[in-house]
N, C-alpha and C positions, 0 to 999 in steps of 0.2 A: 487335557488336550486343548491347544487355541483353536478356537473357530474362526476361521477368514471371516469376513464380511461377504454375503453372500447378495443382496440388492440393495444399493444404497438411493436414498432421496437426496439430488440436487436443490437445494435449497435454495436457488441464485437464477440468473438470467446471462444471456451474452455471452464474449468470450469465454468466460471464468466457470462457466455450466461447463459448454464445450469443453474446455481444456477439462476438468473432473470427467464427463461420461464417455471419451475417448481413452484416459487414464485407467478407468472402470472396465471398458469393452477391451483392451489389452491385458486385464487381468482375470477375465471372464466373468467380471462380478454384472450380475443386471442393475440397472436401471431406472430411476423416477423422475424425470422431467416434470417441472412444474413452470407453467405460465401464468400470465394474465392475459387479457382480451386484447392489449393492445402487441402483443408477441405470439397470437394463434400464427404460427405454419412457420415461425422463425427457423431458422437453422438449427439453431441447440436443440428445441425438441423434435428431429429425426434423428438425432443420434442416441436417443433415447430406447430403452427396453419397451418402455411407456410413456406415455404424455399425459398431465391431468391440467384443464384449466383450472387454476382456484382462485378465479375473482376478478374485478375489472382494474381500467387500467393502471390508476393512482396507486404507487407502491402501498401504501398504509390498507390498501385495499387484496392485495396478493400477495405479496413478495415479503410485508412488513407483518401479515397475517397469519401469528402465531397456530391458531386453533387452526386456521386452515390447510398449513403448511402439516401440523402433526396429526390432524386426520387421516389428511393423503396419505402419506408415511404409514400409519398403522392398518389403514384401507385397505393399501397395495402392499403389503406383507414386505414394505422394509424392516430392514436390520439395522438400519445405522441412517446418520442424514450428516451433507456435507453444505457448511454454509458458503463455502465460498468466501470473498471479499466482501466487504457495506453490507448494507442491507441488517442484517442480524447477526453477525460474523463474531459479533465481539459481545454480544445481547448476553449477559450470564444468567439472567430469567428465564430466555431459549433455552442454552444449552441446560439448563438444570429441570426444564421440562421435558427436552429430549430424553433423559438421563433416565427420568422418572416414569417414563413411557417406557422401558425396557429397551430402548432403543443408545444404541452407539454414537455420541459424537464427536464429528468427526475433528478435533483440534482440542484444547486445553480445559482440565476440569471447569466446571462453572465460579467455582471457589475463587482458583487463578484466574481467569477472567475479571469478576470483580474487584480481586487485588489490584490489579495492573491496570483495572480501568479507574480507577482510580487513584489520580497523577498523583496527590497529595501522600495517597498511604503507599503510592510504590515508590515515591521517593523517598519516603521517612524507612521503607522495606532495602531498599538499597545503600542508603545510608548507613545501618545495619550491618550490614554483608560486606562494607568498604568498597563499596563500587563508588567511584566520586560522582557528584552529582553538580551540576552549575546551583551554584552562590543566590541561597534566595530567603525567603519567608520560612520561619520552624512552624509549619502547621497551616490550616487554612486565615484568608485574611479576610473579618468579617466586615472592618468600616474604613469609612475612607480618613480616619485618624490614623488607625492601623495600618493602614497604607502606605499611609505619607511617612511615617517613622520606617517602617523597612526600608522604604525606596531611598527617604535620607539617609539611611546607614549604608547601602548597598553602592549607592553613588548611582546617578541616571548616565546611560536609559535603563529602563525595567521593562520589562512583558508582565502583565498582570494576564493570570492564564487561568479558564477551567479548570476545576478539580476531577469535572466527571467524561469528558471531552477532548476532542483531537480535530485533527484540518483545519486549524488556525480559528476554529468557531471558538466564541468564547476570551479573545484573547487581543488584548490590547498595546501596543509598545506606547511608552511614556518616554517624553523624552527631559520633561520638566517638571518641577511642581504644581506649575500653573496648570500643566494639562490633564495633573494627575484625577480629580474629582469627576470630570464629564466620563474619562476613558473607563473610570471604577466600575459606574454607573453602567456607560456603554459595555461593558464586557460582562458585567453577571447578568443583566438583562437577558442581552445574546444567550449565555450560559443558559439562563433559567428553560427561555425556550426553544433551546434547541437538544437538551440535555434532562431537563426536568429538576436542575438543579442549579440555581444561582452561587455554588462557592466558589471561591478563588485564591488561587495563594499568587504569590508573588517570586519573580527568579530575575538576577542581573542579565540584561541584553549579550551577549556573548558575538559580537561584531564580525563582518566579516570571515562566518566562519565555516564548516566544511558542515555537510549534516552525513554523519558516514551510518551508517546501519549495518549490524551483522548476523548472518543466516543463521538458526538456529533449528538444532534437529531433536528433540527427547524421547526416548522411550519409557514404555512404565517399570522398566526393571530397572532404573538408575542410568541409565546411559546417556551424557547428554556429548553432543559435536555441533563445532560450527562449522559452518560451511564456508569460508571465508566473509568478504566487506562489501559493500555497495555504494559506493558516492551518488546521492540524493542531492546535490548540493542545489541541482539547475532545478527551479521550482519560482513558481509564482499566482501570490494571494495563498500562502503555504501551502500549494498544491504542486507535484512532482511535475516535472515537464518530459525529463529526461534522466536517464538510470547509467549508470556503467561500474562495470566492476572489472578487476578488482580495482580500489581506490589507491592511485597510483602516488597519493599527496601522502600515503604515510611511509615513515620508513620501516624497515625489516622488523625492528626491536617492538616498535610502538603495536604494527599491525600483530605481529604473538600476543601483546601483550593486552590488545584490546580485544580479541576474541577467548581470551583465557579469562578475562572478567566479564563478556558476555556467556559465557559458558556457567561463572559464577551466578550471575543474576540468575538466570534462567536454573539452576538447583534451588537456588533462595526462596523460590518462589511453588517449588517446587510442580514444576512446567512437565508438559508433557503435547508433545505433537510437533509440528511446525510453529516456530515463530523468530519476532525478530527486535533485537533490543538496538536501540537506537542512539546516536550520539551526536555531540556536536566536538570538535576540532577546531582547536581556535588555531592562529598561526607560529603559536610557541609551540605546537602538538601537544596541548592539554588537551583531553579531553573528560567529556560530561556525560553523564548517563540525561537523557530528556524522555524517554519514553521506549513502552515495548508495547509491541503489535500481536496480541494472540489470534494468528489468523494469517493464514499465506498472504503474500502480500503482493500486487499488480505486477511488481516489476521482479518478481522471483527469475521466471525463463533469463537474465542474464545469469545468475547464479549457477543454475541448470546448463547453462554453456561454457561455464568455465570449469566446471568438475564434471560432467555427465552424469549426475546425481539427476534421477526425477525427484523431484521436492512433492508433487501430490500422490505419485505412486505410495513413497516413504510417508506420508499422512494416514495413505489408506492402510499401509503393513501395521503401521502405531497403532494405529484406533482397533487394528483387529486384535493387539496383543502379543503382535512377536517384536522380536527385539531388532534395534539396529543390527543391519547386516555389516556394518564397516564401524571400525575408531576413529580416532582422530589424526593418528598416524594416514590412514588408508586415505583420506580426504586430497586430493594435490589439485594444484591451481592451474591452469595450462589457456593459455594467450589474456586477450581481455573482450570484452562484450559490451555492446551499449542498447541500450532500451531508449526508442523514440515513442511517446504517446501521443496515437493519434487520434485527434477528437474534430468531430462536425461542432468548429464552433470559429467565428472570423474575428480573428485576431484587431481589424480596423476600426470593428464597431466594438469596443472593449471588451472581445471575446465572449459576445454575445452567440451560446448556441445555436444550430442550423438543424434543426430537423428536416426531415424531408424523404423522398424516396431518390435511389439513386438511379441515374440512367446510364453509367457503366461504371463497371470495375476493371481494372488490370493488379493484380496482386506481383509483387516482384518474386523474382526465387534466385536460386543458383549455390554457389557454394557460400557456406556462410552465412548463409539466411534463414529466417524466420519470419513468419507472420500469425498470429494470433487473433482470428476476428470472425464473427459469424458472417460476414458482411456477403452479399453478392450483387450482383446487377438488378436491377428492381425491386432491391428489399428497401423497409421502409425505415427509416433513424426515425425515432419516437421520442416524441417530446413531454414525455413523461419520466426518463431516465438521465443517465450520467450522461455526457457528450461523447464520449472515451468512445470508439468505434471500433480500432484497433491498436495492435502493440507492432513495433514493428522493431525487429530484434536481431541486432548481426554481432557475430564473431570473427576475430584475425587474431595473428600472432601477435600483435603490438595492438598499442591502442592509434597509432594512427594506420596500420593498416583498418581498424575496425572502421576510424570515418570515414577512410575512402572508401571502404562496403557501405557505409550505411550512405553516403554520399550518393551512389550508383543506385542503390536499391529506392531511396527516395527520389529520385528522377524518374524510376520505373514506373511507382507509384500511383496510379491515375484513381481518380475518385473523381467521378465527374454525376452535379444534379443537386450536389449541397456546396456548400463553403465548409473546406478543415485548414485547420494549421500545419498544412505542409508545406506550402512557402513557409514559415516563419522557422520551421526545423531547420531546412535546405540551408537557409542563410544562417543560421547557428554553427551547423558545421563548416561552415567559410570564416566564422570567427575570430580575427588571430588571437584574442584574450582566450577563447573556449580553446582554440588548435593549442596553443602552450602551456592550457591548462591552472592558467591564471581565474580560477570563478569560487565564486561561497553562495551562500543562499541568496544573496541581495542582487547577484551578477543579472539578472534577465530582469529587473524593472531598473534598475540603474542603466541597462541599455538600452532597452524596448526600443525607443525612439530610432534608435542607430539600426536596428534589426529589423523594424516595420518601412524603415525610408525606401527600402526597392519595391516592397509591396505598393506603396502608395503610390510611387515616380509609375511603376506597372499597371497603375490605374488609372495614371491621371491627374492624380490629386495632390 
């Protein structure tokens, strides 16, 4: 007989709590909110069964605090614990302590986690399985001789990358030989501390190209489905800006073809829960395997709007043991969706964060919309965490019916008492290169300048 999960621990803070313990209260499961001091009376912990403080406000202090996190949990008579995004999501020391605690977690063995977090062995893991992977170094590269010989076989530019790491940490583009030595230096450094691990391999620059990701569902009885694509491509300092699915750049043949080898990876590795394998598209429609995410991912709810799939409900059915309720047959695609991320951080001063407290809100709504965010009128953005504030998330039939929703609903929009990057969205989607759908990873710093000029003329400056 499976046993549902009956009180789970939120392992996370912000939206991403929320969006899990309202998941949880429609499924009748209780409950464990956890904070730190600088989030006592936030919003995610009342939608809690419970609230526990565990610790002050620096994450490394609560939120990054193993022992305190799996206390709580066995404290308050959880069953299971849900990390959420960041923080410990992908930590496979966590998840194999949660494990070991008799307790459930909630997303990918601890086993797979390690595989996959580490870039070098899930590449040489995919290589394997015939998943293609972008043109680089066989194994890790430990000296900058080593280097300089791949990168001249390879032909420049190169990205010298983390083996144990992701969000661009770690990771250096060469464009020359001459600048190969400083960037070697400069990227395993980064790596060492921010990772605990100075290795690095080596992979060809892949230009101008598309970074598509695809939804990924497994169950532990062998069942694996995607859930369609994600174009990732709008990002800057490789961090996402903007999300939309489905990715309308591939065509019919490519997109089967590329969720039927993400559906491969994810057996290969032998996955289980939510996740998301990741690609880049170059302009011939190659594409490369660069990485997979064990761990729902920020910009999942456009996914969730184009199939009516809850993607965290289906995390929590996994982790208790029952199986996919649908194939991959039963899966269908219906309009397109775009994710705007919005963050207290001003675009002018080089997107230098804004903490602060806010002195109102206006949340937009109507058909089509979405909003995802603890935020209210007088709550306070803490400068201790991510800038990320809210998701703001619309659906149409067409993808340019979805900008003129999301056009509308960021006009709605009011956050007033910090500085965010909602002028800088607003004028994205007036874009004619973004409207026609001309963009790849490089498109928002190769404009910035063009996208920031009504902000500044609106200032003054």
């Amino acid at each position: 007989m499976i046993d549902v999960l009956k009180r789970v621990l939120v392992a996370n803070r912000g939206e991403i709590a929320a969006r899990i313990l309202r998941a949880c209260r429609e499924m009748n499961i209780e409950t464990v909110a956890v904070f730190s001091t600088a989030d006592r009376g936030a919003l995610f912990t009342t939608l809690a069964t419970q609230a526990v403080c565990i610790g002050e406000a620096r994450a490394a202090n609560s939120y990054l605090n193993q022992d305190a996190l799996l206390t709580t949990a066995l404290a308050t008579g959880c069953d299971s614990v849900h990390p959420g995004f960041g923080f410990l999501s992908e930590n496979a020391e966590f998840a194999a302590a949660v494990a070991a605690n008799g307790l459930s977690f909630i997303g990918p063995a601890a086993e797979v986690i390690a595989t996959m977090g580490d870039k070098n062995a899930a590449r040489a893991l995919m290589q394997k399985h015939q998943v293609p992977v972008v043109p680089g170094s066989d194994g890790l590269v430990e000296t900058v001789a080593a280097a300089q010989a791949t990168a001249d076989a390879l032909g420049y530019p190169v990205l010298i990358k983390a083996a144990a790491g992701g969000g661009g940490k770690g990771m250096r583009r060469v464009d020359t030989s001459d600048d190969l030595e400083q960037a070697f230096a400069a990227a395993t450094a980064e790596a060492l501390a921010c990772f605990g691990s100075g290795s690095v391999y080596l992979e060809k620059l892949i230009e101008d190209a598309r970074h598509i990701e695809v939804q990924i569902l497994a169950d532990a009885h062998g069942a694996v489905v995607h859930l369609g694509e994600r174009d990732c491509s709008l990002q800057r300092s490789h961090q996402k800006v903007l999300e939309e699915a489905p990715a309308q750049i591939l065509s019919e043949e490519l997109r089967q073809e590329i969720g039927t080898v993400a559906v491969r990876a994810a057996k290969a590795v032998g996955y289980t829960n939510a996740g998301t394998v990741e690609f880049l598209v170059d302009d011939a429609q190659n594409y490369y395997f660069i990485e997979m995410n064990t761990r729902i991912q920020v910009e999942h709810p456009v996914t969730e709007m184009i199939t009516g799939i809850d993607i965290v409900r289906e995390q929590i059915r996994i982790a208790s043991g029952l199986p996919l309720r649908f194939n991959q047959t039963d899966v269908s695609i219906s309009g397109h969706a775009i994710e705007c991320r919005i963050n207290a951080e001003d675009p002018l001063n080089n997107f230098s964060p804004c903490p602060g407290a806010l002195d109102y809100l206006h949340l937009p709504s109507g058909f089509g919309v979405r909003v995802d965010t603890v935020l209210h009128s007088g709550c306070e953005i803490s400068p201790f965490y991510d800038s990320m504030i809210a998701k703001l998330i619309v659906h149409g039939r067409t993808r340019n019916e979805a900008i003129l929703r999301m056009r509308r609903a960021l006009e709605e929009l009011v956050v007033s008492g910090v500085t965010t990057n909602i002028s800088l969205l607003y004028m994205l989607m007036y874009n004619p290169e973004y409207l026609s759908n001309h963009i790849d990873t490089g498109f928002i710093e190769r404009n910035l300048g063009q996208l920031l000029q009504p902000l500044k003329e609106d200032k003054g400056l």
